[in-house]
mmCIF file of the N, C-alpha and C atoms, coordinates in Angstrom:
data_MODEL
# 
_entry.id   MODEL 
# 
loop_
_atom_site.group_PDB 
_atom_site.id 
_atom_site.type_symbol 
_atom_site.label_atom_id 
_atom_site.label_alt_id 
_atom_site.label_comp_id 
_atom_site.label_asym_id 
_atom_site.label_entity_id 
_atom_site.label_seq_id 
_atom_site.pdbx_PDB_ins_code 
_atom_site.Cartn_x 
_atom_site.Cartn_y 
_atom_site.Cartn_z 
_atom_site.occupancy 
_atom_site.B_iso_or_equiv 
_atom_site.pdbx_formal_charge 
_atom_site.auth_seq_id 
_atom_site.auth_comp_id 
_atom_site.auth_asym_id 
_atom_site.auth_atom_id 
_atom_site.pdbx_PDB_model_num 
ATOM 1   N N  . UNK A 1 1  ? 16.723 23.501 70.234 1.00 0.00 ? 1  UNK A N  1 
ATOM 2   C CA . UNK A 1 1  ? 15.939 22.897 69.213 1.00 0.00 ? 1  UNK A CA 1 
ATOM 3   C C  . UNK A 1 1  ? 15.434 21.557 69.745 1.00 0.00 ? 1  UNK A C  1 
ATOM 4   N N  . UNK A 1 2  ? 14.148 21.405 69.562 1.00 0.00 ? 2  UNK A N  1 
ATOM 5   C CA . UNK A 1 2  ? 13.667 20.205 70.068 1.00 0.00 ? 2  UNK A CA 1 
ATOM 6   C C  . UNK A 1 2  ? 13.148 19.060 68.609 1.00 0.00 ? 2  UNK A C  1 
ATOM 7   N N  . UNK A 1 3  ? 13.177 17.924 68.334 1.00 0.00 ? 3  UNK A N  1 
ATOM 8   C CA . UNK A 1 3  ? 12.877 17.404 67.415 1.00 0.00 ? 3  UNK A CA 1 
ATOM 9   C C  . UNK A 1 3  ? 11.673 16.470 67.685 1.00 0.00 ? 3  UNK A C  1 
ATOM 10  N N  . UNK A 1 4  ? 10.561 16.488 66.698 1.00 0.00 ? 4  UNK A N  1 
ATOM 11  C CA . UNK A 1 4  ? 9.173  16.043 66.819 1.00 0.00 ? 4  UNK A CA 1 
ATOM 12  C C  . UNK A 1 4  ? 9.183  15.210 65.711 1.00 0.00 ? 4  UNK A C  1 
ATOM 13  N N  . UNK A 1 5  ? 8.274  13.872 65.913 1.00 0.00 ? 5  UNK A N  1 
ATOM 14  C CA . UNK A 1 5  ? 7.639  13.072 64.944 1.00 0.00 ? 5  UNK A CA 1 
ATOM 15  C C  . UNK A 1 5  ? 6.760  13.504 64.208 1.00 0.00 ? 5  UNK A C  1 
ATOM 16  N N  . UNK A 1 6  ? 5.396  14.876 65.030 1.00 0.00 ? 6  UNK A N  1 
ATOM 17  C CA . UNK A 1 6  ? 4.795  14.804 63.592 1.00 0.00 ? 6  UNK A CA 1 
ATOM 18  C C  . UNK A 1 6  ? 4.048  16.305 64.527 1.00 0.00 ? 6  UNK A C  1 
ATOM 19  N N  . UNK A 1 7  ? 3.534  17.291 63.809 1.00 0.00 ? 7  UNK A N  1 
ATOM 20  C CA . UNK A 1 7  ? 2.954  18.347 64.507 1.00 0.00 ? 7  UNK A CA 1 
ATOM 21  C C  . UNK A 1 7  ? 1.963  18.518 65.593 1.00 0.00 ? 7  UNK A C  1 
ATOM 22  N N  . UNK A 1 8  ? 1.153  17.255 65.586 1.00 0.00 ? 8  UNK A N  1 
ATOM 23  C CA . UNK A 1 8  ? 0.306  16.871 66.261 1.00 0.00 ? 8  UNK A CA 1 
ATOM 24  C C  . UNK A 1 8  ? 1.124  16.916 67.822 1.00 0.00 ? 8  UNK A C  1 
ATOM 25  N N  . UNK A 1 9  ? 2.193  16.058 67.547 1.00 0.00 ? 9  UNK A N  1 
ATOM 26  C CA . UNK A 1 9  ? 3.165  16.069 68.749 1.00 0.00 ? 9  UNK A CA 1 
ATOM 27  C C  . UNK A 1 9  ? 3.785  17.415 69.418 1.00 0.00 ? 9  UNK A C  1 
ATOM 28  N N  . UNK A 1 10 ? 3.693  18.159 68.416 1.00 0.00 ? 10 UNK A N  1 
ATOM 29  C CA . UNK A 1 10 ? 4.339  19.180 68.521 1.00 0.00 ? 10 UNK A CA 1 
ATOM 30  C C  . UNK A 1 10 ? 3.452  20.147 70.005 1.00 0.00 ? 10 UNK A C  1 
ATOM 31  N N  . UNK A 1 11 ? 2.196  19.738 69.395 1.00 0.00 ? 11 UNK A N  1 
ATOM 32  C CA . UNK A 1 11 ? 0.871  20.546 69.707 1.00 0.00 ? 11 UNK A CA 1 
ATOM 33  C C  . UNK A 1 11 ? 0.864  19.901 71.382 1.00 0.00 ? 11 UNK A C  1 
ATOM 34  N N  . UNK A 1 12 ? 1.060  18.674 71.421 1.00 0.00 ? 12 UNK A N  1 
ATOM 35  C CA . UNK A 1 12 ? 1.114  17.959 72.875 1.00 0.00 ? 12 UNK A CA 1 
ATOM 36  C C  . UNK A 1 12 ? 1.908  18.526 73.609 1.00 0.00 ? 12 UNK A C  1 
ATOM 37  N N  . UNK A 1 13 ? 3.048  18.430 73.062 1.00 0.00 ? 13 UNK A N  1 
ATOM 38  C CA . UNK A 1 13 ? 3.946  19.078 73.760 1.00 0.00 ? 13 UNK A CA 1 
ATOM 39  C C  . UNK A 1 13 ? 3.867  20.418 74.145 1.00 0.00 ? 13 UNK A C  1 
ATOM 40  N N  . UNK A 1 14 ? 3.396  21.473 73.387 1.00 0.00 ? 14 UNK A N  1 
ATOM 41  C CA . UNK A 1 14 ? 3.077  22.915 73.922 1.00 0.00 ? 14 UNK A CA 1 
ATOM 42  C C  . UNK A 1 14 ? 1.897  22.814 74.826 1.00 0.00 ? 14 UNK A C  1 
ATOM 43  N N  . UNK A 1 15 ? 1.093  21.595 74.446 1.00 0.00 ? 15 UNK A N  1 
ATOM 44  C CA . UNK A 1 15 ? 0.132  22.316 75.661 1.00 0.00 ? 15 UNK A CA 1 
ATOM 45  C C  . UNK A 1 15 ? 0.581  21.182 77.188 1.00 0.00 ? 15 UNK A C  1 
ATOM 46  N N  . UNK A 1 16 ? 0.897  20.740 77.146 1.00 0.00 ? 16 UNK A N  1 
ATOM 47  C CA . UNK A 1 16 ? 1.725  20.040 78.526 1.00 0.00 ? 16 UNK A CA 1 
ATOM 48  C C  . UNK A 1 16 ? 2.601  20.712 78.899 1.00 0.00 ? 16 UNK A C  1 
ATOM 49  N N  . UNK A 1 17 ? 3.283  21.322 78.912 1.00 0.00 ? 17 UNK A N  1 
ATOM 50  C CA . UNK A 1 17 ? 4.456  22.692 79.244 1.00 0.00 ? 17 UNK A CA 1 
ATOM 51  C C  . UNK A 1 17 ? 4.066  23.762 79.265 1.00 0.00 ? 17 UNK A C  1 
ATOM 52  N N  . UNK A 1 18 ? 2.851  24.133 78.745 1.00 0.00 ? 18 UNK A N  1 
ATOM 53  C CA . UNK A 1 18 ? 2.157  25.626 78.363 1.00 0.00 ? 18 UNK A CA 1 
ATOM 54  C C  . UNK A 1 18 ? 3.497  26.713 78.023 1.00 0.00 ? 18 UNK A C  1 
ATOM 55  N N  . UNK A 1 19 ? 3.587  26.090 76.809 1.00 0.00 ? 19 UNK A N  1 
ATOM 56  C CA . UNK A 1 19 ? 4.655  27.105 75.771 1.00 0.00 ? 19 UNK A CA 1 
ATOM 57  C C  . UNK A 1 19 ? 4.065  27.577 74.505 1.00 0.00 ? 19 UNK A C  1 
ATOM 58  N N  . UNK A 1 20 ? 4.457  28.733 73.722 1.00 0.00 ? 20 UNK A N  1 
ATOM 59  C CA . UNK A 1 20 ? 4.282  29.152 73.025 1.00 0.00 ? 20 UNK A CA 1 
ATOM 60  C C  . UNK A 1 20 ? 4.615  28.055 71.633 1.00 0.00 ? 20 UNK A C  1 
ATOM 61  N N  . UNK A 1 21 ? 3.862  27.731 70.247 1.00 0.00 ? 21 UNK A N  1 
ATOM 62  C CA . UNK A 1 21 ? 4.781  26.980 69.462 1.00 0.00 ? 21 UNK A CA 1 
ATOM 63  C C  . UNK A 1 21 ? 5.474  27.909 68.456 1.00 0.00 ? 21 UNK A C  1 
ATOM 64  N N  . UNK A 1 22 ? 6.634  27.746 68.636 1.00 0.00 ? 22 UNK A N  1 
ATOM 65  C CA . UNK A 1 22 ? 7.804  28.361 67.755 1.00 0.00 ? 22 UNK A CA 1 
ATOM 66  C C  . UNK A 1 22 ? 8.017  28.413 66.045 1.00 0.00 ? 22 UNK A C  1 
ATOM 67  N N  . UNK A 1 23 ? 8.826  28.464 65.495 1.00 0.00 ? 23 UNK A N  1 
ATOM 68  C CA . UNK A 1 23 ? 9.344  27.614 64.268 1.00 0.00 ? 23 UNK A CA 1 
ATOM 69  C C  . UNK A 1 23 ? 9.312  26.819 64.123 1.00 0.00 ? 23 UNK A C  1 
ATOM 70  N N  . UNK A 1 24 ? 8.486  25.740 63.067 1.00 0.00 ? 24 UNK A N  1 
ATOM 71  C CA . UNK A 1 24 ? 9.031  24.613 62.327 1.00 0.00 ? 24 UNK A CA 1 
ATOM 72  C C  . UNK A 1 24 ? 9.582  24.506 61.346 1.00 0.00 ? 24 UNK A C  1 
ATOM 73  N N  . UNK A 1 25 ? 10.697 23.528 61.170 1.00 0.00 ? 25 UNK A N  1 
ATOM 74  C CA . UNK A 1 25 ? 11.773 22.920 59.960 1.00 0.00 ? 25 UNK A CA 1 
ATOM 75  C C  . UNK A 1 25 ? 11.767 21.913 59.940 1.00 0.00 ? 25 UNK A C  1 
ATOM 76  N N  . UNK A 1 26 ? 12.019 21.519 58.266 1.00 0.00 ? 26 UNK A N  1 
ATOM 77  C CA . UNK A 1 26 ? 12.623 19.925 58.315 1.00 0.00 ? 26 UNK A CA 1 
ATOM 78  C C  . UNK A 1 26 ? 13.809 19.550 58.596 1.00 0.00 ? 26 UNK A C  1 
ATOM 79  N N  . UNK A 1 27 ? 14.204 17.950 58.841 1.00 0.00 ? 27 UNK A N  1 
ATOM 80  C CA . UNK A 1 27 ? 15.367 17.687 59.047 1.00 0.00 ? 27 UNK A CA 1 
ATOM 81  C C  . UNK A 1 27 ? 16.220 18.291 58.127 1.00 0.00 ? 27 UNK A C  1 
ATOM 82  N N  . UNK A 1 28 ? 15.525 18.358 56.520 1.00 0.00 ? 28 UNK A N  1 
ATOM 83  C CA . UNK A 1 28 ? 16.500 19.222 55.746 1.00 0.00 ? 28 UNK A CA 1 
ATOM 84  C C  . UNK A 1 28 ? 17.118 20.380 55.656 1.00 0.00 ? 28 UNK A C  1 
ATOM 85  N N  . UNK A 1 29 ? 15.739 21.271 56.116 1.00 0.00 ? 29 UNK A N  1 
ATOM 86  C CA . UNK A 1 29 ? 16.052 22.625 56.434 1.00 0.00 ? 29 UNK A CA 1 
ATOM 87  C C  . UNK A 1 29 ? 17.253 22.618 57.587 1.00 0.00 ? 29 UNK A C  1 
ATOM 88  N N  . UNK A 1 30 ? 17.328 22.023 58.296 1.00 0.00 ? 30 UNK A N  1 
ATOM 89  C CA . UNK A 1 30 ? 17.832 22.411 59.370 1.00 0.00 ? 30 UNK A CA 1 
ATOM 90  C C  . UNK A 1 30 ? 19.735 22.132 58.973 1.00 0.00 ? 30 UNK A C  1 
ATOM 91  N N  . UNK A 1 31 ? 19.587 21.109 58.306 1.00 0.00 ? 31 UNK A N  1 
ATOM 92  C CA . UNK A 1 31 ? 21.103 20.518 57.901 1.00 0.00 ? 31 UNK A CA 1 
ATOM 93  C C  . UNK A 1 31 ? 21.523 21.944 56.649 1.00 0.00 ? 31 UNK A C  1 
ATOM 94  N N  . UNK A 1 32 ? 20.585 22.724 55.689 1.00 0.00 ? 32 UNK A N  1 
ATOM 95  C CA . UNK A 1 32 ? 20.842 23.556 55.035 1.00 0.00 ? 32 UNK A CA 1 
ATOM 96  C C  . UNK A 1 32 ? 21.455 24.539 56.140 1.00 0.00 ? 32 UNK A C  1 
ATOM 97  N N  . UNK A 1 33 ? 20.501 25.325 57.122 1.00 0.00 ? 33 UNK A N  1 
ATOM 98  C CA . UNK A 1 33 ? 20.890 26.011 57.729 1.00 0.00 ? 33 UNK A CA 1 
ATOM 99  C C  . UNK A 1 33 ? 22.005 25.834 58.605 1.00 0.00 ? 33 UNK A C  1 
ATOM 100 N N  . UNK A 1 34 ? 22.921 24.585 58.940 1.00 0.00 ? 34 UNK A N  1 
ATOM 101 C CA . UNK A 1 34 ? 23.822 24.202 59.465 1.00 0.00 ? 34 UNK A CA 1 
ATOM 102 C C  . UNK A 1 34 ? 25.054 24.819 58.349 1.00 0.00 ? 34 UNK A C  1 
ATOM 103 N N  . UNK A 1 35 ? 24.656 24.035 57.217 1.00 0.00 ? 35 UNK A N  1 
ATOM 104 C CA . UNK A 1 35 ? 25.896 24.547 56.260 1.00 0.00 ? 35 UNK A CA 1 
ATOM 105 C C  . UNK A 1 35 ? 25.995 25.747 56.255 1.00 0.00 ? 35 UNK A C  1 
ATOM 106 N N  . UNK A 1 36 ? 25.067 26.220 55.962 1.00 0.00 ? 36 UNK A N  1 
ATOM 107 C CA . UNK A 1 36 ? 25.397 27.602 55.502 1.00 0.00 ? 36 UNK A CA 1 
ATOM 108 C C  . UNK A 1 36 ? 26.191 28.847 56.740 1.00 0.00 ? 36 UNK A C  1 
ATOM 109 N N  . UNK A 1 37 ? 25.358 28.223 57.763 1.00 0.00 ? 37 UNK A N  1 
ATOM 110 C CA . UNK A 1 37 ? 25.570 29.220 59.326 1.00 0.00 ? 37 UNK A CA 1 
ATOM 111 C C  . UNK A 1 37 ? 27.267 28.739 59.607 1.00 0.00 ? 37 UNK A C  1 
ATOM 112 N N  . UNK A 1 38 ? 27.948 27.510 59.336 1.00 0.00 ? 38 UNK A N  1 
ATOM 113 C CA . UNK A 1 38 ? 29.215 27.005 59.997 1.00 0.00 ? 38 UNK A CA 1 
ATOM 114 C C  . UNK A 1 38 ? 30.013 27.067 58.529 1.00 0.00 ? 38 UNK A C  1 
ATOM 115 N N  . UNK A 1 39 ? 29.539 27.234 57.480 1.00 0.00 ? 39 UNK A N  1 
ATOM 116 C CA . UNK A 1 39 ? 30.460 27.322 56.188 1.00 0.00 ? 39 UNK A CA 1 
ATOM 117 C C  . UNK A 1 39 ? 31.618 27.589 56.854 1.00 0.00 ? 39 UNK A C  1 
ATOM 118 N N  . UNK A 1 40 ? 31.652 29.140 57.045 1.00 0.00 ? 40 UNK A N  1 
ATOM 119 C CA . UNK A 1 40 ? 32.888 29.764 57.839 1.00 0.00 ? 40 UNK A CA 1 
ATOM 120 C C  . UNK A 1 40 ? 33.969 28.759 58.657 1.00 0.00 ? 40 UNK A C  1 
ATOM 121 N N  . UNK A 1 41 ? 35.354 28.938 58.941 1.00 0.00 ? 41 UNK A N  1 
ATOM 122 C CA . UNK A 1 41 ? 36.420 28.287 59.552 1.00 0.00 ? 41 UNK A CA 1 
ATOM 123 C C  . UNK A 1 41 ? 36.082 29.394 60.717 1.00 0.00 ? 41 UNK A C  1 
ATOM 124 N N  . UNK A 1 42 ? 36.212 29.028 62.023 1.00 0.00 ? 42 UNK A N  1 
ATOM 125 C CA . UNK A 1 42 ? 36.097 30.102 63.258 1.00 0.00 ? 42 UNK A CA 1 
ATOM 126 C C  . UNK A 1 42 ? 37.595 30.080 63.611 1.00 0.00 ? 42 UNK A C  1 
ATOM 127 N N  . UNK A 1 43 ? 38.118 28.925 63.207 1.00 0.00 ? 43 UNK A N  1 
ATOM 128 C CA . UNK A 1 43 ? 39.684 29.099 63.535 1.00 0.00 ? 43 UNK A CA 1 
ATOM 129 C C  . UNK A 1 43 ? 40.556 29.898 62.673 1.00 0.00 ? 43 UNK A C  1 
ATOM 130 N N  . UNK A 1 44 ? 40.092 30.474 62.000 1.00 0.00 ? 44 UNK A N  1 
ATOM 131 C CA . UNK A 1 44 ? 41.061 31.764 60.641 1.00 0.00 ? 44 UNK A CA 1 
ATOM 132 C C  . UNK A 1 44 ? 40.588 32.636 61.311 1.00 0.00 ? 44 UNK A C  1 
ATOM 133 N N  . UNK A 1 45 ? 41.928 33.681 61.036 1.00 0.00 ? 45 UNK A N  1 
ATOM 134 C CA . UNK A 1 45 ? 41.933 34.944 61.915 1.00 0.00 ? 45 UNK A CA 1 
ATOM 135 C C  . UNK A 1 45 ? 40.931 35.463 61.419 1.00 0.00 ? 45 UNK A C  1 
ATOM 136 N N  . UNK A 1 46 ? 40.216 35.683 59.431 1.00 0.00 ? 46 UNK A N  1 
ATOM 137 C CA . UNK A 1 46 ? 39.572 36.274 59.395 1.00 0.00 ? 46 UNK A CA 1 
ATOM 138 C C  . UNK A 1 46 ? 38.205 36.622 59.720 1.00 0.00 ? 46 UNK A C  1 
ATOM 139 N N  . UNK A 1 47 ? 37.862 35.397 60.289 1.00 0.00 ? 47 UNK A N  1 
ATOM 140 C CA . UNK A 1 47 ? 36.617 34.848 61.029 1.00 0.00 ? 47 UNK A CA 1 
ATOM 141 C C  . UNK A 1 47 ? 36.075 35.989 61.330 1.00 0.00 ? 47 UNK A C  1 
ATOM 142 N N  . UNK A 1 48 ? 34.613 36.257 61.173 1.00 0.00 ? 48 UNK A N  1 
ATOM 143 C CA . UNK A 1 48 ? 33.679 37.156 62.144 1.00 0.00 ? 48 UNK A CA 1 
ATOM 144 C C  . UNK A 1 48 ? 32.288 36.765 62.022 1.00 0.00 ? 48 UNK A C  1 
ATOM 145 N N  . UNK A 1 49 ? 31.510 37.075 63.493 1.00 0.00 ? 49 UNK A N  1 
ATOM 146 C CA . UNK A 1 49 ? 30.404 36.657 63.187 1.00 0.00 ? 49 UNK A CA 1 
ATOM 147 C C  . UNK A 1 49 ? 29.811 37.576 61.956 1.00 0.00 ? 49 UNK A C  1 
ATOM 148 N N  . UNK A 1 50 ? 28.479 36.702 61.937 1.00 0.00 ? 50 UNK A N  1 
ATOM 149 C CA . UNK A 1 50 ? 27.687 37.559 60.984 1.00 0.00 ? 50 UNK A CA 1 
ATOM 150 C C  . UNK A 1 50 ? 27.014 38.677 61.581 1.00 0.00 ? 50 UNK A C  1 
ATOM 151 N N  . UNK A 1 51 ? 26.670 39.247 60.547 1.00 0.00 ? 51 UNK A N  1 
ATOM 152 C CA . UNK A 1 51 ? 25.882 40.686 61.356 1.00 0.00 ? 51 UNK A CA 1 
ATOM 153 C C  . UNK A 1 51 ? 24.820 40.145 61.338 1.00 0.00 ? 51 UNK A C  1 
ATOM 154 N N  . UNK A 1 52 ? 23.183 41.450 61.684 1.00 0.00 ? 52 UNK A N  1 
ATOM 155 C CA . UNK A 1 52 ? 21.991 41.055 61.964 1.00 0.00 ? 52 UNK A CA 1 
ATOM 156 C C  . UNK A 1 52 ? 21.807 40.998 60.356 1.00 0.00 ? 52 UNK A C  1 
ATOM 157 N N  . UNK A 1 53 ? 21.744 41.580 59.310 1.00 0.00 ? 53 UNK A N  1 
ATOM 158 C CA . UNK A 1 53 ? 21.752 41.394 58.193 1.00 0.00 ? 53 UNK A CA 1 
ATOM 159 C C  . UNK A 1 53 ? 21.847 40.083 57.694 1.00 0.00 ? 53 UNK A C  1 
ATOM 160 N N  . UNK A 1 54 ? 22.956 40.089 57.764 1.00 0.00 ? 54 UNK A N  1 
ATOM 161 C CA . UNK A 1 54 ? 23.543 38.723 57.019 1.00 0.00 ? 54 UNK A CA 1 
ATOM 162 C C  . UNK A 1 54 ? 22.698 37.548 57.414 1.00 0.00 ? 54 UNK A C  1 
ATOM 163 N N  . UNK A 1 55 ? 22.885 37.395 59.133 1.00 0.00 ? 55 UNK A N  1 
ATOM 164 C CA . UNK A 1 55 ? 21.903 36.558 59.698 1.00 0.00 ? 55 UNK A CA 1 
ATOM 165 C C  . UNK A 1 55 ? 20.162 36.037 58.634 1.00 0.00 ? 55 UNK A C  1 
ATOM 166 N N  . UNK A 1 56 ? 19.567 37.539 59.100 1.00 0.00 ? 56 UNK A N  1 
ATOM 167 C CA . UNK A 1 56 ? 18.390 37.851 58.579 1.00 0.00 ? 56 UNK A CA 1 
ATOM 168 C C  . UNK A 1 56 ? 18.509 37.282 56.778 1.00 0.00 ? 56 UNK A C  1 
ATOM 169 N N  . UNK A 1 57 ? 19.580 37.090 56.562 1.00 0.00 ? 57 UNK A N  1 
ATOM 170 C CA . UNK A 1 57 ? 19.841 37.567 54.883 1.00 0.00 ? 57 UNK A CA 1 
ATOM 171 C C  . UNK A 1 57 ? 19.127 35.821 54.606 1.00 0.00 ? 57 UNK A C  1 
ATOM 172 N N  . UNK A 1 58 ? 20.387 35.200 55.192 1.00 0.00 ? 58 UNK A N  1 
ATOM 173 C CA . UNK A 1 58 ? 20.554 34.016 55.448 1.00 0.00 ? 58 UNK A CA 1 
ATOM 174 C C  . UNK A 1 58 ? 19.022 33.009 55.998 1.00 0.00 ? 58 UNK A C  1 
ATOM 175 N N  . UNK A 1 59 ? 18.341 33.194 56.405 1.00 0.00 ? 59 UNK A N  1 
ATOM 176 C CA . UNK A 1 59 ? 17.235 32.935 57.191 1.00 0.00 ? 59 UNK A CA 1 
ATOM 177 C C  . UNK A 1 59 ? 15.963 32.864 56.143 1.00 0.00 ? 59 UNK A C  1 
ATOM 178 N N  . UNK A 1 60 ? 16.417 34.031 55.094 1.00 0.00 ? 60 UNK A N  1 
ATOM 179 C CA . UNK A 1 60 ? 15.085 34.777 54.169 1.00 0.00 ? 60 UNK A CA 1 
ATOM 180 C C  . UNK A 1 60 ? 15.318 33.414 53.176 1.00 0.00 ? 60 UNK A C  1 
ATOM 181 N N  . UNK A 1 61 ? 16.901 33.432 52.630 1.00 0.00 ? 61 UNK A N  1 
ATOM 182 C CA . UNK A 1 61 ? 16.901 31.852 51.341 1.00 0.00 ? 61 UNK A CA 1 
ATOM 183 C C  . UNK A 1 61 ? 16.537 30.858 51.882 1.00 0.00 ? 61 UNK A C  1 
ATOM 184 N N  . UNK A 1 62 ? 16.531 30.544 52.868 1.00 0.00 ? 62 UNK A N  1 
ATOM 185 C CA . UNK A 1 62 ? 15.955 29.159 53.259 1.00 0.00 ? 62 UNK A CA 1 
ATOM 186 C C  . UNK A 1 62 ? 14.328 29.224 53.445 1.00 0.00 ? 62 UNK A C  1 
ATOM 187 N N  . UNK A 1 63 ? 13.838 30.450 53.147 1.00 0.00 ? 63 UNK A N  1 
ATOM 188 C CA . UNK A 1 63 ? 12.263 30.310 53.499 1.00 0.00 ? 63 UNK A CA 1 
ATOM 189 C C  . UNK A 1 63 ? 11.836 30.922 55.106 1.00 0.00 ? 63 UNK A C  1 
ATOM 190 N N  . UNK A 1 64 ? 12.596 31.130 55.582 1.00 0.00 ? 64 UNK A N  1 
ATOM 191 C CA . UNK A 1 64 ? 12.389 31.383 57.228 1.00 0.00 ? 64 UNK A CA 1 
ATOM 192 C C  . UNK A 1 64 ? 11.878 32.886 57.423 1.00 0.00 ? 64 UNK A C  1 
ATOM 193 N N  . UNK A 1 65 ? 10.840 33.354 56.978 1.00 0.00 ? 65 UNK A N  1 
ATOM 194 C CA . UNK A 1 65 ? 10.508 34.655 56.663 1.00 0.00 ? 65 UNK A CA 1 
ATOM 195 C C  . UNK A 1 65 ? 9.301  34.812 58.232 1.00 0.00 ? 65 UNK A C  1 
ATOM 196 N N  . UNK A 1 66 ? 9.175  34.134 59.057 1.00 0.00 ? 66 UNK A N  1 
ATOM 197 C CA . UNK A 1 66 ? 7.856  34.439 60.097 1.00 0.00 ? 66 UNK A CA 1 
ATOM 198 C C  . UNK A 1 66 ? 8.507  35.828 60.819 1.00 0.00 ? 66 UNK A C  1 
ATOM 199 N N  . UNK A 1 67 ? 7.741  35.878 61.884 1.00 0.00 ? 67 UNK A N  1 
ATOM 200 C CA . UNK A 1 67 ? 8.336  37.007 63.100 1.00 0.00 ? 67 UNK A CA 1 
ATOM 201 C C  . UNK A 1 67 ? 9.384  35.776 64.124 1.00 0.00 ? 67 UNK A C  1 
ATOM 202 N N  . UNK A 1 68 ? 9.434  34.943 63.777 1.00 0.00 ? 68 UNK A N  1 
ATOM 203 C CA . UNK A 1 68 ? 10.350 33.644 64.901 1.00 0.00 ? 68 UNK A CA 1 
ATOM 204 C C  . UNK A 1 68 ? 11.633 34.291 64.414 1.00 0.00 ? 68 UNK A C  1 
ATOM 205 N N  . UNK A 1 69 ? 12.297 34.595 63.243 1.00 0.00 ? 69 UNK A N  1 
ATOM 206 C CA . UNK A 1 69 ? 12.948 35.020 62.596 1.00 0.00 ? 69 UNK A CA 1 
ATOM 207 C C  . UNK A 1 69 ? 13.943 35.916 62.884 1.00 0.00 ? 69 UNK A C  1 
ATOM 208 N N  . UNK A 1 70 ? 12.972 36.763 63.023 1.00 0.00 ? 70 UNK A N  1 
ATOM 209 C CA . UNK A 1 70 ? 13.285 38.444 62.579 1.00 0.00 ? 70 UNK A CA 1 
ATOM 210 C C  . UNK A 1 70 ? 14.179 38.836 64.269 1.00 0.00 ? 70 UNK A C  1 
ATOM 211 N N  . UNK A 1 71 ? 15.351 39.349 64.209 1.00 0.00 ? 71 UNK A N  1 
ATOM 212 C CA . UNK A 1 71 ? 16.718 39.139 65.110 1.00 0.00 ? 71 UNK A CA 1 
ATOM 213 C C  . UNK A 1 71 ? 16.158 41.037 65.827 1.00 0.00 ? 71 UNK A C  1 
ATOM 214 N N  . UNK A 1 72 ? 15.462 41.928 65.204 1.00 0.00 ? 72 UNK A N  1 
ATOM 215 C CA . UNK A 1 72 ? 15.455 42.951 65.495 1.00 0.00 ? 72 UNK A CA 1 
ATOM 216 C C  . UNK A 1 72 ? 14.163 43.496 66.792 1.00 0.00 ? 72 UNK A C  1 
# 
């Protein structure tokens, strides 16, 4: 994850590297998707990752619906 001041920047940056531009989020989005992705204890036995579902599930409430997304 790379963090930008403003899209314009964003745009500099892809074309000085000649990269594709990805997903954008806000700082908020991103702290939502933190909670929600680490809720889980990894140190309890019952721990497991998520599936592609869940992932995908997870991705859709926050708004994250593009093809950047989609795990399949």
């Amino acid at each position: 994850m790379l963090l930008f001041r403003s899209e314009k920047h964003v745009d500099r940056w892809c074309k000085l590297w000649n990269q594709p531009r990805g997903a954008m989020f806000s700082a908020e989005q991103a702290w939502q998707l933190a909670q929600r992705w680490y809720a889980a204890d990894r140190r309890e036995p019952t721990w497991r990752r998520k599936t592609i579902d869940e992932a995908e599930a997870t991705f859709a409430q926050l708004g994250f619906t593009s093809d950047f997304w989609r795990l399949r």
